[in-house]
C-alpha positions as CSV (number, residue, x, y, z in Angstrom):
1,X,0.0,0.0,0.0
2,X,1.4,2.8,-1.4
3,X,-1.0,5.6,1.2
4,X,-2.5,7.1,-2.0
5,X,-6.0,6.6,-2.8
6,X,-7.2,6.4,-6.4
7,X,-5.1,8.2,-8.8
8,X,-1.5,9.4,-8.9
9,X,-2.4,13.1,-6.9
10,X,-0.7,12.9,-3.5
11,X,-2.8,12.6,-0.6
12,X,-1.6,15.6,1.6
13,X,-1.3,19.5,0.6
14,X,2.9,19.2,1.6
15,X,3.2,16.9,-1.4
16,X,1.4,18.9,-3.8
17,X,3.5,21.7,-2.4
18,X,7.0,20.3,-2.8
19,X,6.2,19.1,-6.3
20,X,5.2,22.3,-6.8
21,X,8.1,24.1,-5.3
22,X,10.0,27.1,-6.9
23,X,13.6,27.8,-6.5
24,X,14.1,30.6,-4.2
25,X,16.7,31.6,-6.2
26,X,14.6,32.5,-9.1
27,X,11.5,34.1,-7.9
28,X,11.5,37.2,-8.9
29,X,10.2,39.1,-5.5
30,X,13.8,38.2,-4.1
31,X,15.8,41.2,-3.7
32,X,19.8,41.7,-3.8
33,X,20.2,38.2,-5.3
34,X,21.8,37.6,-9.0
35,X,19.5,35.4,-10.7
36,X,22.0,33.4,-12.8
37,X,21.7,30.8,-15.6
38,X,21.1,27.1,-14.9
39,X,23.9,25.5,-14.3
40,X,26.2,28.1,-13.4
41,X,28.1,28.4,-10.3
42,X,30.4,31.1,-8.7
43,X,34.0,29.9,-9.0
44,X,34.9,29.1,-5.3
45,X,38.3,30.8,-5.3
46,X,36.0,34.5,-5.9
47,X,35.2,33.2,-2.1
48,X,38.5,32.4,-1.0
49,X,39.8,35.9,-2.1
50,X,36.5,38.2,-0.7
51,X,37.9,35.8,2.7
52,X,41.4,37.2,2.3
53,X,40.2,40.7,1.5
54,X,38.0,41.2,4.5
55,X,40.2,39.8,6.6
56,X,43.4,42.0,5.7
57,X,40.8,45.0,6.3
58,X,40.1,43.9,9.6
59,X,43.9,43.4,10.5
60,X,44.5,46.7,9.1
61,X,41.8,48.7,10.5
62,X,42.9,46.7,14.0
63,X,46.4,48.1,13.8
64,X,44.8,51.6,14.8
65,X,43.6,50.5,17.7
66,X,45.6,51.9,20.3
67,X,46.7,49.7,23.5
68,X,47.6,47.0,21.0
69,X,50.7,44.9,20.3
């Protein structure tokens, strides 16, 4: 018994609703996020450098911080 009764439509609303789901990603009421093409992905090393970046900001806004080392 598969829990579906006649038919291949599921038998609660949270079924029909994850079949049904959107991607986030795309809908188009989502603000400050760059809708990009299926299938492409952000090279990971664009990560790695914004992680270098902000850090060496930190350190260097850090050093004028009197009292310090």
């Amino acid at each position: 018994m598969s829990g579906q009764v006649g038919g291949s439509s599921p038998q609660t609303g949270a079924h029909a609703v994850v079949a049904n789901a959107v991607d986030p990603a795309r809908r188009p009421d989502v603000l400050l996020r760059v809708r990009r093409e299926e299938g492409h992905e952000v090279s990971a090393w664009w990560m790695i450098g914004a992680f270098v970046g902000v850090s060496a900001l930190v350190i260097g806004f850090l050093s004028f911080v009197p009292g310090g080392a």
